[in-house]
Backbone as CSV, one residue per row, in Angstrom:
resi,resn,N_x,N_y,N_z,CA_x,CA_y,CA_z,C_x,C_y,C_z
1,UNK,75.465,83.830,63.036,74.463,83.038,62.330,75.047,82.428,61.065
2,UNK,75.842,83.215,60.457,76.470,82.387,59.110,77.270,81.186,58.974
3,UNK,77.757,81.098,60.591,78.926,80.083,60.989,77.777,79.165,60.837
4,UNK,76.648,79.013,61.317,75.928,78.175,61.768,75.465,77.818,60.423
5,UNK,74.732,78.274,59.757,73.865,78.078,58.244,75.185,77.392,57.836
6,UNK,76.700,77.536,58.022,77.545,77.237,56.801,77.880,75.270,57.178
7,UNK,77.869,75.331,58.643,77.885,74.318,59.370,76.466,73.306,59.443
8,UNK,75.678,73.601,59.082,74.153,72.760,58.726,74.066,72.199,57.157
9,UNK,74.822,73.243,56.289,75.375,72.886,55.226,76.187,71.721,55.025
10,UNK,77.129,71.860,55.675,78.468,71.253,55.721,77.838,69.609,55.991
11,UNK,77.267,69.965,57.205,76.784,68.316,57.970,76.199,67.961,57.337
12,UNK,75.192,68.520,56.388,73.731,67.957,55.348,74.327,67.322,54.445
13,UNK,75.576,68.104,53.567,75.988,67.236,52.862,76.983,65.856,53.053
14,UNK,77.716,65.955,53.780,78.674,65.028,54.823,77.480,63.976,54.965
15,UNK,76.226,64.303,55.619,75.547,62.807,55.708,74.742,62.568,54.993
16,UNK,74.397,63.439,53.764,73.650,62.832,52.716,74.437,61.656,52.360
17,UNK,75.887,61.782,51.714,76.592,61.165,51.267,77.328,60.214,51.839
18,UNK,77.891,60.568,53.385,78.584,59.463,53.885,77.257,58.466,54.812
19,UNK,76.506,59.330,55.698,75.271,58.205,56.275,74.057,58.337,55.699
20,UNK,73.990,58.807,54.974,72.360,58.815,53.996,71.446,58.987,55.074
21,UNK,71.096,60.627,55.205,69.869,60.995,55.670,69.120,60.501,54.930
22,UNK,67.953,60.577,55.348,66.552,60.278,54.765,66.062,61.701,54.387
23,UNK,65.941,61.813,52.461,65.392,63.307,52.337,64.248,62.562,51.305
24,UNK,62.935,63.487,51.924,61.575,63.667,51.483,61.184,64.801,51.314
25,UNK,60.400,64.454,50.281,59.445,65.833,49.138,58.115,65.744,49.307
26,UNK,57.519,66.994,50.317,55.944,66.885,50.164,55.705,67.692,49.003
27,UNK,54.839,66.829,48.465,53.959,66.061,49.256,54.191,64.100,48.639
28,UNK,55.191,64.277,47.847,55.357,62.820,46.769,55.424,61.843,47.941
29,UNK,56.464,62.330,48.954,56.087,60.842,50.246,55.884,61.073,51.499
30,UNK,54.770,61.561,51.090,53.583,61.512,52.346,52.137,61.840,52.061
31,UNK,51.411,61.090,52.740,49.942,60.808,52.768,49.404,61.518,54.352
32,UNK,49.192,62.334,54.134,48.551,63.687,55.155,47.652,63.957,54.582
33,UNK,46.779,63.579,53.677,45.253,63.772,53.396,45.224,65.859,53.718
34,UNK,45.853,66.707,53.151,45.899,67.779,53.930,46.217,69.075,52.200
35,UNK,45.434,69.716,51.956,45.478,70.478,50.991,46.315,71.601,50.903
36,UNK,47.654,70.955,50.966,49.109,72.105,50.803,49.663,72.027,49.680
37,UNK,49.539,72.487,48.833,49.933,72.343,47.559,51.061,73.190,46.947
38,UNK,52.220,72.604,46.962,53.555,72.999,47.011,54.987,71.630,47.510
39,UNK,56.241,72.383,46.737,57.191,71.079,47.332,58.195,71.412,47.969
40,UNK,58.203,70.562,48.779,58.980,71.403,49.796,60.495,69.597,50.374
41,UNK,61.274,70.266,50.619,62.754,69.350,51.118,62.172,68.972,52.454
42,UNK,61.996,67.700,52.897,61.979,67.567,54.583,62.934,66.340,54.861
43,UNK,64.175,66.507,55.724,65.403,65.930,55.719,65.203,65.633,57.509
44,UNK,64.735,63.837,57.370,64.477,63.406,58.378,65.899,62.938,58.973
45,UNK,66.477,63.135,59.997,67.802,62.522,61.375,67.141,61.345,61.350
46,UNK,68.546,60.893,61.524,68.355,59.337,61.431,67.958,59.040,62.886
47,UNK,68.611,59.998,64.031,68.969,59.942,65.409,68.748,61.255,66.354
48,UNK,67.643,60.904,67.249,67.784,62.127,68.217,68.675,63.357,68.554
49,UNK,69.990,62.631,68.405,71.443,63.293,68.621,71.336,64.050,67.482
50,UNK,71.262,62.967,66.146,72.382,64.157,65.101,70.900,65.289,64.744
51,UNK,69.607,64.854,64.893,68.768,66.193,64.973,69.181,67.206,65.913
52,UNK,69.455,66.841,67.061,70.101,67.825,68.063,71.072,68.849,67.649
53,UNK,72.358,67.510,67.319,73.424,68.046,66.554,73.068,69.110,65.506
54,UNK,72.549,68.652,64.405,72.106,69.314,63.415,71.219,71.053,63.588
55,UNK,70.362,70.878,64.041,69.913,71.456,64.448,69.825,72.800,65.102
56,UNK,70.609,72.157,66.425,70.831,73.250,67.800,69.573,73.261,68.449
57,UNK,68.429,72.180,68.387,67.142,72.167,68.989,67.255,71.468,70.231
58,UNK,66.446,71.908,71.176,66.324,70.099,72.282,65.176,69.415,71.773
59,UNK,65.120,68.261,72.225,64.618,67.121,71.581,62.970,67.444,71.496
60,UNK,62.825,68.680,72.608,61.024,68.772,72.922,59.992,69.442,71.903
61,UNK,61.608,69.971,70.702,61.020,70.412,69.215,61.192,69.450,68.505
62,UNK,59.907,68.983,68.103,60.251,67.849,67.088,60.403,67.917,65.672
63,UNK,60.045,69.372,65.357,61.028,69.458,63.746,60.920,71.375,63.491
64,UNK,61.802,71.611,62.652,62.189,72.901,62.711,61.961,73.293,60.981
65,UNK,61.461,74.712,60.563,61.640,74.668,59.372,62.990,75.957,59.840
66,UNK,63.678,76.181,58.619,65.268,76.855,58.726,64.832,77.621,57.581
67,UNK,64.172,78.848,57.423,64.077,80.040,56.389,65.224,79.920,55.404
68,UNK,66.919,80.072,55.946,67.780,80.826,55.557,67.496,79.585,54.418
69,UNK,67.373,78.403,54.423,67.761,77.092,53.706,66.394,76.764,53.152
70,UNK,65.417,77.075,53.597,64.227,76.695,53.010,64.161,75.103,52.637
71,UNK,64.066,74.599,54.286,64.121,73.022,54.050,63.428,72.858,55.572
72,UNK,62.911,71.694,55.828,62.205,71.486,57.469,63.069,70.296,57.525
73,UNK,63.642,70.506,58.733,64.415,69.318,59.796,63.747,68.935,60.567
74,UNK,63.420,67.260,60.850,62.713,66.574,61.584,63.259,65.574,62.594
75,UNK,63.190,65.076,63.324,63.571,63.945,64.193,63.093,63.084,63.497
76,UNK,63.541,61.411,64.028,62.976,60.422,63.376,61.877,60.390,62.811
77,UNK,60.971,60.160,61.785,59.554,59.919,62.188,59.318,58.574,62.836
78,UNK,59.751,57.750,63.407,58.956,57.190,63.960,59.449,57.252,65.472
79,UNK,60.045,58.599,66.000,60.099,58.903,67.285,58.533,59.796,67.423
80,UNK,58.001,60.508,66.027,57.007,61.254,65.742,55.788,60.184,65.981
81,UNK,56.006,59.343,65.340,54.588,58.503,64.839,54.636,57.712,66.339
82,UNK,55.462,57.262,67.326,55.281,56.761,68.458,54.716,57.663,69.573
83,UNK,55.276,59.255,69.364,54.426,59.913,70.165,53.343,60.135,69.785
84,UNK,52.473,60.143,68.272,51.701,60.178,67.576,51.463,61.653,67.157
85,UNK,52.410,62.459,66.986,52.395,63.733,66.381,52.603,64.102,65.322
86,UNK,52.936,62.570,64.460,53.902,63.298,63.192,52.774,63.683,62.239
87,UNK,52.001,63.447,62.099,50.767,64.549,60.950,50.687,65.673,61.562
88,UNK,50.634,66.054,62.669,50.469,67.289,63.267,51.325,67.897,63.039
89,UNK,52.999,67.468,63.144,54.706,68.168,63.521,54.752,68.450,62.133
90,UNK,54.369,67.937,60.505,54.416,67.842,59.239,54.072,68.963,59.083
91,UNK,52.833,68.824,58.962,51.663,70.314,58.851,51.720,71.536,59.392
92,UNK,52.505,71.397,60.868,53.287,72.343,61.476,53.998,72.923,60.523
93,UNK,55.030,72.469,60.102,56.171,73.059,59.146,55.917,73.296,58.270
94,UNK,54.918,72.653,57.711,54.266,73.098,56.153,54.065,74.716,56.086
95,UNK,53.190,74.759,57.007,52.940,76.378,57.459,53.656,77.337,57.721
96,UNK,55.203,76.948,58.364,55.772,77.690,58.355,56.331,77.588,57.154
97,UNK,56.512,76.927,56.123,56.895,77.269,55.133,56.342,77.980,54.250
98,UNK,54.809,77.651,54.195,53.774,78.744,53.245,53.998,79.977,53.841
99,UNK,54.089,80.407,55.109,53.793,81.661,55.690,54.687,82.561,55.720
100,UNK,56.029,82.055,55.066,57.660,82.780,55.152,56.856,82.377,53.820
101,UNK,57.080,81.541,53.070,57.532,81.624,51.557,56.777,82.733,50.774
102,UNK,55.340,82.400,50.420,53.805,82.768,50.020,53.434,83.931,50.265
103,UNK,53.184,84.161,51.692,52.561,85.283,52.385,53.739,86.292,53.021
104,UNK,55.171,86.292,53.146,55.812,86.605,53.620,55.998,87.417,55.240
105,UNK,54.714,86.620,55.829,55.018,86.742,57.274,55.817,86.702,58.257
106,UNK,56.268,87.425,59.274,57.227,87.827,59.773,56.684,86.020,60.879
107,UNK,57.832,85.625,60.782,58.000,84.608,61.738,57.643,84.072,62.733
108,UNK,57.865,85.826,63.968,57.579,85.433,65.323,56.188,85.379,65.568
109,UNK,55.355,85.947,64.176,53.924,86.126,64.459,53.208,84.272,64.013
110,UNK,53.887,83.391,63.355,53.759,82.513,62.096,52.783,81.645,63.546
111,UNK,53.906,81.167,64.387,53.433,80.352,65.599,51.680,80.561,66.307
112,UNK,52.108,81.794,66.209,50.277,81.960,66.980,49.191,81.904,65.513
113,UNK,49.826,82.161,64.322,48.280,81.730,63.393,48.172,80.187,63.553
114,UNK,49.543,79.778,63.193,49.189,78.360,62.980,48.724,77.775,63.903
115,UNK,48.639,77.944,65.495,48.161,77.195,66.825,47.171,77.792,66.829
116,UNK,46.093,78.711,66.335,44.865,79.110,65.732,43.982,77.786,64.615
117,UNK,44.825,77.677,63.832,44.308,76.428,62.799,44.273,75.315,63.030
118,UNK,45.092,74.843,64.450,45.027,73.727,65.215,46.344,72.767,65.191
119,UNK,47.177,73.875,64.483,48.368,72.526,64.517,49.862,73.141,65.433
């Protein structure tokens, strides 16, 4: 696992700087009408691939939050906003971020509250 965290590192910064990911702060840019109050890193792929790449996801997750880094990785949004999930996939991660950060809930349980609350 450390190879991996050190290597998500490595790439984050490599394309901040050489291809300029796209990094966003909820809630400053985004309008989700949605009462999460907190700020959180969300570092949108420019490209299916390098989310893949990045990642280690298949494409049928459309964004991941990463505990060790305390940041949510997303696919394009507008691969999101064409399937029309991306308020849903947002809010998704939000939660997992309140629910590790806040409440310090064990993970594997995080999935079934939040698909309880509807997202």
């Amino acid at each position: 696992m450390g190879v991996q965290k050190l290597f998500i590192l490595i790439f984050l910064i490599i394309n901040i700087f050489v291809l300029g990911y796209k990094i966003h702060v909820y809630p400053y840019d985004f309008d989700l009408n949605y009462p999460l109050d907190f700020e959180v890193l969300i570092i949108e792929a420019d490209t299916l691939f390098e989310y893949n790449l990045l990642t280690n996801q298949p494409y049928s997750k459309a964004a991941i939050f990463i505990p060790e880094e305390n940041i949510i990785i997303s696919q394009p949004f507008y691969v999101l906003k064409k399937l029309n999930i991306f308020r849903k996939t947002i809010i998704h991660e939000l939660y997992h971020y309140y629910l590790t950060n806040f409440l310090n809930m064990n993970y594997k349980y995080q999935d079934i509250y939040i698909k309880k609350l509807g997202f």
